[in-house]
Every structure is written in structure tokens, then in C-alpha cells.
N, C-alpha and C positions, 0 to 999 in steps of 0.2 A: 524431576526425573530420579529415579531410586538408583541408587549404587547400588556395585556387589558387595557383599557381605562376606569376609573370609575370615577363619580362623586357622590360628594353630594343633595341628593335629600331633601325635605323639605314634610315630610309625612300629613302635614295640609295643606300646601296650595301651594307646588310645588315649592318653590322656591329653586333656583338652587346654589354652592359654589363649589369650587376647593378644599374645606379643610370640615373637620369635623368641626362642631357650637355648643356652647352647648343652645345657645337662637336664636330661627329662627328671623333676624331682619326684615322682611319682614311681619308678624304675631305676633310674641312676644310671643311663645310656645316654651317650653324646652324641651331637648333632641330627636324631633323629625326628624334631620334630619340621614337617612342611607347610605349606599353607594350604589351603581346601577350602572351595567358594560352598557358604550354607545357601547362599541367597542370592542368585543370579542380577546382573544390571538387567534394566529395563533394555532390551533389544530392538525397543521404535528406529533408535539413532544410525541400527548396524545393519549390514545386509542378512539375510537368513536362505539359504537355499528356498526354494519353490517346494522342492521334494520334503523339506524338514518341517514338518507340521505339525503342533501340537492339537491334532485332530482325536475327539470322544471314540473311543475304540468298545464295543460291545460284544458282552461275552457268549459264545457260541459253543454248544454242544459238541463234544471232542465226532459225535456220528456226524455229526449234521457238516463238516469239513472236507468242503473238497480237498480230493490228492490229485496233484497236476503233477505229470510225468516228468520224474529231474534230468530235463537237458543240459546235460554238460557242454559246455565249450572248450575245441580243442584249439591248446596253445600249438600245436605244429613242433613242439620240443616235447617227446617220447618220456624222458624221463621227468621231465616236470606232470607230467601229465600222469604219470603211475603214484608219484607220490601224494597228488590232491584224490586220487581214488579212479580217473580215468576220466579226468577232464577239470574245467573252473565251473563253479556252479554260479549261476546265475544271485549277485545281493550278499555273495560271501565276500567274509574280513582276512584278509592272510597278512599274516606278519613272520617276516625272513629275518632272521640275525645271523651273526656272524663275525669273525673279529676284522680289524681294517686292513684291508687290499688282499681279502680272500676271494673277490669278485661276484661278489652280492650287486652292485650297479650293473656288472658286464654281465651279470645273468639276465637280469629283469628290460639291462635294453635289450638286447637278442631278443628277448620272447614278444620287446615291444616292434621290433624289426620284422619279424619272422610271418605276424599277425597281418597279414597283407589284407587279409576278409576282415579285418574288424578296427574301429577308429579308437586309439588308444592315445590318452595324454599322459606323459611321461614330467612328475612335479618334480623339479630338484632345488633343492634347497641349498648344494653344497659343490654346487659346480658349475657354471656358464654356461650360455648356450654353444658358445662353441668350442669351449669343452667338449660338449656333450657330441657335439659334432666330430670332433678329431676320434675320439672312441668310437663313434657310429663308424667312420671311414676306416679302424684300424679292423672293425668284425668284419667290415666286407660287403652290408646288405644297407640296401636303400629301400625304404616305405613312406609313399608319401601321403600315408595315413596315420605315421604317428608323428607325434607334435608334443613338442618341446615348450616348456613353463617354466621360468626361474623365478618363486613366489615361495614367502614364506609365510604371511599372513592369510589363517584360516580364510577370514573374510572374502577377501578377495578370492582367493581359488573356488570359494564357493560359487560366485559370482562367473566365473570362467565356466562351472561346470554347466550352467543353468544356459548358460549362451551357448556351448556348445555338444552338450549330452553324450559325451563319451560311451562308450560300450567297455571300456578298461581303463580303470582309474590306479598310477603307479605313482606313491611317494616315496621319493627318495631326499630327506629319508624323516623320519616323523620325530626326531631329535631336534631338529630345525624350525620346526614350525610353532607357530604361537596366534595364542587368540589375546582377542580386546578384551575379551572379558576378566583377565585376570592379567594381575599387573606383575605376576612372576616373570622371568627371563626365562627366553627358548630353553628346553631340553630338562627346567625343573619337572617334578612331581607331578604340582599338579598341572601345569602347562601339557604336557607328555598326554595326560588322563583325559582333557577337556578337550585337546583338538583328535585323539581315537573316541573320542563318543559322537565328537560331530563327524566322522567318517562312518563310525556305525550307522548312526542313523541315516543318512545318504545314502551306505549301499542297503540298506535293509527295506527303506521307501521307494528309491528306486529302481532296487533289483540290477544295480550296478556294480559287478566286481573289484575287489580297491586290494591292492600291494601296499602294505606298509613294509617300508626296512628300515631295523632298527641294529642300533651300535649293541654292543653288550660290556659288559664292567670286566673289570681285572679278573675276575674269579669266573667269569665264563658264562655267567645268568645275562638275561635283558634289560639292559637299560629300563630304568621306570619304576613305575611300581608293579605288584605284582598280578592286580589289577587287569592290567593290559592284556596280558593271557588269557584270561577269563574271559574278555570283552570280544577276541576275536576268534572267529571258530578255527580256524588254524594258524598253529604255528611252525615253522617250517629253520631247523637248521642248518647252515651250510656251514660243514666241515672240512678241515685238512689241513695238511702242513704248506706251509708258502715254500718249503722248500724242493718240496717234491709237486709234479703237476696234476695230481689225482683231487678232487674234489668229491665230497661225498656231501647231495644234499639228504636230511633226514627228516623223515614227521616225526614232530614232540607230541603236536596233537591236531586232532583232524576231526570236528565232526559231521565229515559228509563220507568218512573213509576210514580205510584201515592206519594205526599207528606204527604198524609192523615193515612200510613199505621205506624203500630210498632207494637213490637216484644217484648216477656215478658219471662224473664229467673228468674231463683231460684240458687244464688250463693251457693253452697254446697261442702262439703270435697274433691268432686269429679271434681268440676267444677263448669259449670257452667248447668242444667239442666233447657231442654224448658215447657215454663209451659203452653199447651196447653189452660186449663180452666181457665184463671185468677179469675173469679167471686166463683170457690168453695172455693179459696184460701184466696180471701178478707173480705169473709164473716165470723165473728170466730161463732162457733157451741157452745150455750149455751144451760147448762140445762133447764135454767129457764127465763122469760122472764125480762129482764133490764129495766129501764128509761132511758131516756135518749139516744137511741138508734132507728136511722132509716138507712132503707136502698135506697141508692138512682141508679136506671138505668142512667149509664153513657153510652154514646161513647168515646172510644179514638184512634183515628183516623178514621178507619171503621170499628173499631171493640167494639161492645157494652158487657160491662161488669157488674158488680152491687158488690158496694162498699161499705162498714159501715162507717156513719157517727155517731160520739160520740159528746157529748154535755151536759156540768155540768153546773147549772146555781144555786149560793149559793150567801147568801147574805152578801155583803161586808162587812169585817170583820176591812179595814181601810178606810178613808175618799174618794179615789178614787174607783170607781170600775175599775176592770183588764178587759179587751178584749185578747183573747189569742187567736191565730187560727193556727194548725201546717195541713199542706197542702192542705190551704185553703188561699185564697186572705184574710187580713183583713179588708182593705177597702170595700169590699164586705159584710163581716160579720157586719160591721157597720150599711151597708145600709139597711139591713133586722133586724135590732134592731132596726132602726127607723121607717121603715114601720110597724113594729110590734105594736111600740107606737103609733105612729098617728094614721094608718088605723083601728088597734085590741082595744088599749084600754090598752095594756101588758105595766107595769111600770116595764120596765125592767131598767130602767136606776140607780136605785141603787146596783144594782145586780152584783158580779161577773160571766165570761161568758168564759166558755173554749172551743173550739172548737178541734179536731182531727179529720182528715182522716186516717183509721185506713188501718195496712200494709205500709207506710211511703211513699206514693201515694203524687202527686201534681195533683190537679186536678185543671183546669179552664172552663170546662164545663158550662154553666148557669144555665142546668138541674139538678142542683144538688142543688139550691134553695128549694126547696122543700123539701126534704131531710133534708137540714140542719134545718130551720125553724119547720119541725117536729121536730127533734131531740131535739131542743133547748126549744120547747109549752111541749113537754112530759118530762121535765127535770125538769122546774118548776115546772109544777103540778105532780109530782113526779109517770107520770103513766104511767106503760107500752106500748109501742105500739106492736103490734102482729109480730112477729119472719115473717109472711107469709105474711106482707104488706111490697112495695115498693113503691118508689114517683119519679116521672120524670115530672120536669114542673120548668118553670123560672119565678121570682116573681117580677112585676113591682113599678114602686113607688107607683101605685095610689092602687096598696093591690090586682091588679088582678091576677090572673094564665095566664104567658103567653106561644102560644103553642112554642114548641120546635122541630127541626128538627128531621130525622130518629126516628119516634116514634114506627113504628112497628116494627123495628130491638130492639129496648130496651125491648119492649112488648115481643116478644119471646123468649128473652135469660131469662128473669124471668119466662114464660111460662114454658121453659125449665127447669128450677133449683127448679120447685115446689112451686112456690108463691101464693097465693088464689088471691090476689088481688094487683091492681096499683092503682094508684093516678093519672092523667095526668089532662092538662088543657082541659077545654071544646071547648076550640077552634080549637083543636085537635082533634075531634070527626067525624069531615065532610069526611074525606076519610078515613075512620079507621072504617071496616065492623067486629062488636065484634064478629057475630056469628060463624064466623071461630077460633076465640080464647076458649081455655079454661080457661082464666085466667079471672074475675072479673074484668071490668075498670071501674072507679069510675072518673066522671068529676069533675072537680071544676074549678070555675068562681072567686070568690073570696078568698083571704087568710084565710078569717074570715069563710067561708064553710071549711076550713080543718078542723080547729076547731071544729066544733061543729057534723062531722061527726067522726072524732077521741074519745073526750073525752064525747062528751055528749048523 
């Protein structure tokens, strides 16, 4: 009976060894090289799903292929369902990351909860069954069609799937699991690579949809090699701060869908709840009007929402002044403290200067330039701007308002939540017909016109 065959691989630059290295001499990087099977064991001995066949595949004329209508399946969760493109497609690979106790598990049970029409096996590798249970009781929902697995070897869950033919196949989480065929430890290289090819090919023969969730490294990428992305046609991340309860899930990559789309939850006692309106949620509701406070129309992804920027600007109190910006680029906030000086005339530069995005949001937007630069002109001169103004527009070096994409989707959603008036740039005006709005659009050409239509 033929063994596997594995070599040493060199993860920088390919170089090849019969043994483990711990400095690739070829390059002169450590620790990079892994193991990689060239040559599969003999599979008589092990079980092999029914669906995984190394069956003669013949090549067919791109006409001569049928198109069978893409029936989506709906998870019953709205926003999971925008981000895969408007539903799960039948044989697709998704892989969720996320950093630990951002509630990557508490999503994927929900959705296995939730699936009352459809028979779903929930793998966990990383928790009991009655674990798994105490969190099922803590969401709230009972389904006594999904069903609980605590298996780590490929093999055998093969063998579970073939006895019982799930319609939704969910690992949690693919760092745990491991095959016979290689004699590496759960959650290596090539361990990670060998048990998502045997999931690919499962859902791909049997047109069964598989959740993979995977951990991710210090520096924010997915565990594994890089591989893994490529192998599954979506990848899906779930962001936020554990300290605030907003969750934002995002497509990295999709291809059954748009990249542009994400999904916005409210971590709560209950779970995890979809928060339809993001913009009633980001905006806090004060008695009375603040300095230091504008609101700016964002997109985030295609979905336009309107978020409060905060902004304290006090006079240094030690020899350096502080730049502080929490989810907001800094180097950005730089660059509009120095257009402020040059273009405006604003000596801001002895100043301390704090920035917030408030709700614990990152936003990268450009249209939120405006916004902040309010936020930060009404903070110095210590004067309100109106609760019912918002600003969408990106601010160049030379101090002009430049225009910004989807401006009538921003335009509406403030329409929408009751604002009197926007801010946008003027060169945003050309296809932008106001008399169908009810909302007040106010142009500006220069940074130095926000100015003096604000304060003076």
C-alpha cells in the first residue's frame, strides 16, 4: 500500500527540501517552509464521500451548455442574504473570518436556527454539544432540523454527510479539522488546504452549500495559506469592535455577487439582531444642539447611510499639540489640518485636535471630508452647527469641494431621516435635478464657502 509523499515547500519563494528548515537558504526567511503531500496514500484503507469521484470529465463546447436558472436559497436573515448577492446558491464555498468572540459562531448558529425549511448540520470542532446548546437556548430559537456534530476528522464527517445528505453544511471551524492523509497537526498549512479541497469538492459534486469559519492571524488576514481564498468562491468578513455592539459583516469576495454589498448587526443578550436602518442608530438624539458635531452621508458598500462625526479642538496644554483620530485615517486628518492652514487662514497648528467616528464605525470614505472639517471649523469657534445639516463632499488640496460618487442615493437617505439641508460640492450639481428633492442642497466650490455659509 503506497504512502503519501510530502515535501518541504518554501512559502516565499518555492524552494524546495526533503526535510523541515528553519532559514530558507535559497531566500534567507525563517520559518517559512511547510509540508505539501506531491503524492496522495493509497485511499482503499479510508472512507471517501460517494459524492467525491474521481470520475473522466469530457469537454463540451462553451454553446452546447446548458444555463439552469440560479436558485438562490433564502437564509431567513435579510442581511446575510444582501451580502451573498440575494440568497445561498446552490454547491457554493463561503468562508467567514473574524477575530475571536466577534460572534462568527452566534451568526452561523442563528442562520442554522432560523432555517426551519431546510435540514442543516452544524460541525464544531471547538465546542460540545452542549455548549452548543446553552448558546442555542441563550438566541432563543428552537429547530429540530438542525443537528449538531462534534468531529474533527475529515473522514468521518464525510461519512456523516453521506448517511445523512444535509441541504447546509456548517464548519466551525476549519482550523480544527484534519485529515489521515497527512501527518501534520490540525490547523497547519497544509492540513487547513487538504481538508477545504475535500469540502470543495462535496459541495461542488453535490451542489451542497458548506460555511467554513476561519480564525485570522495578529495582522488581520486568514489563517492558512493564501490559497484558501482562491479555493472558495466567497469570502465573507465579520467586523467590529467587541466594545461597541454594532457588527459589520463585509464581502472581500463573492463570485455569485457584488463586492460592494455589507450587512450591519446589533450584538445583544439575544444574539446577534439585523439592524435594518443603520443611520437612526448612528446618529445619537440630543436635547440640545453641541459644537463640535456634524453629520456626514456616507456609502458603505451600496448602501448609503449618515454618521456623526465628533471633533474637540483645545489649546495645547504641552509643548506638542496631539492629533488623535479613532475611525478615521490619521494621515488624512493631517491633510485637512493643513489645507485648513494654507487654503483658510485656520492656525490650527498649536491646537490639540481629537477626532471620533461615533458608534465605533471605520470609515474610509472621502465624503466624509467634509463632515469632518465641519465638525472640527464648529469646534473651534465653539458654535453649533444645526442637528438638520448634513455634508457629503471630498476636500482637495488646493481647498476645493471635490464631487463624490452616488450622491443622489446619500441625498435620499438624509431626505429620508428628515434633514432640511446638505452640503455637497458644486460640481455635483450637473446631473442632480433638486426639484424632485425636498431636502435643501446647498453647493460649495471652496472649503473657505463652508465657512462662511456656516458661521457667518
Amino acid at each position: 500500500m503506497a504512502k503519501a509523499k510530502t515535501m518541504f515547500f518554501c512559502q516565499n519563494c518555492g524552494a524546495q527540501s526533503s526535510k523541515w528548515l528553519g532559514r530558507c537558504p535559497s531566500c534567507g526567511e525563517w520559518n517559512t517552509y511547510v509540508e505539501e503531500v506531491i503524492q496522495r496514500e493509497d485511499h482503499n484503507h479510508l472512507h471517501r464521500s460517494s459524492f467525491v469521484k474521481d470520475t473522466p470529465r469530457k469537454p463540451h463546447a462553451i454553446t452546447d451548455i446548458a444555463i439552469d436558472r440560479e436558485q438562490r436559497a433564502d437564509l431567513h436573515n435579510a442581511e446575510l442574504n444582501r451580502v451573498l448577492g440575494g440568497g445561498l446558491v446552490p454547491g457554493s464555498l463561503i468562508l467567514i473570518g473574524g477575530e475571536p468572540g466577534i460572534g462568527k459562531s452566534t451568526l452561523m448558529l442563528q442562520v442554522a436556527l432560523t432555517c426551519t425549511d431546510k435540514k442543516i448540520l452544524y460541525i464544531t470542532g471547538e465546542e460540545s454539544e452542549q455548549q452548543t446548546r446553552m448558546r442555542a437556548d441563550r438566541v432563543g430559537i428552537n429547530n429540530d432540523q438542525c443537528f449538531i456534530l462534534t468531529e474533527t476528522s475529515v473522514q468521518m464527517i464525510m461519512e456523516h454527510l453521506d448517511a445523512m445528505n444535509p441541504d447546509i453544511v456548517i464548519i466551525d471551524s476549519i482550523q480544527t479539522l484534519y485529515t489521515d492523509t497527512i501527518d501534520s497537526s490540525a490547523g497547519s498549512i497544509s492540513q487547513i488546504r487538504e481538508c477545504a479541497a475535500e469540502f470543495q469538492r462535496y459541495s461542488k459534486l453535490s451542489q451542497t452549500p458548506v460555511f467554513l469559519i476561519g480564525h485570522i492571524t495578529k495582522d488581520g488576514t486568514l489563517a492558512g495559506p493564501k490559497i484558501l481564498e482562491h479555493m472558495v468562491d466567497t469570502v465573507l468578513n465579520f467586523e467590529g469592535d467587541r466594545n461597541y455592539g454594532y457588527r459589520i459583516l463585509r464581502s472581500v469576495k463573492n463570485r455569485f455577487g457584488s463586492t460592494s454589498e455589507l450587512g450591519i448587526y446589533e450584538m445583544t443578550d439575544k444574539g446577534l439582531r439585523e439592524v435594518s436602518n443603520p443611520s437612526e442608530i448612528l446618529i445619537s438624539q440630543r436635547d440640545e444642539a453641541v459644537s463640535g458635531i456634524a453629520i456626514a452621508a456616507t456609502v458603505e458598500g451600496l448602501r448609503p447611510m449618515l454618521i456623526e462625526t465628533q471633533a474637540l479642538v483645545s489649546s495645547a496644554a504641552y509643548g506638542t499639540p496631539q492629533r488623535s483620530s479613532t475611525g478615521f485615517d490619521n494621515r488624512r486628518l493631517n491633510m485637512l489640518l493643513a489645507v485648513l492652514e494654507k487654503r483658510c487662514g485656520f492656525r490650527l497648528g498649536v491646537k490639540d485636535i481629537f477626532l471620533n467616528i461615533a458608534g465605533g464605525l471605520k470609515v474610509d470614505d472621502p465624503a466624509i471630508d467634509l463632515a469632518v472639517v465641519a465638525s472640527i471649523l464648529s469646534s473651534n469657534e465653539d458654535i453649533p452647527i444645526s442637528t438638520k445639516t448634513c455634508f457629503a463632499g471630498e476636500v482637495g488640496l488646493s481647498g476645493e469641494i471635490r464631487a463624490i460618487s452616488r450622491v443622489e442615493q446619500r441625498i435620499l437617505e438624509a431626505e429620508k431621516l428628515g434633514f432640511e439641508r446638505i452640503y455637497i460640492s458644486q460640481y455635483n450639481q450637473k446631473g442632480i435635478d433638486s426639484k424632485k428633492f425636498d431636502i435643501e442642497i446647498l453647493p460649495l466650490k471652496k472649503m473657505y464657502d463652508l465657512f462662511t455659509s456656516l458661521f457667518r
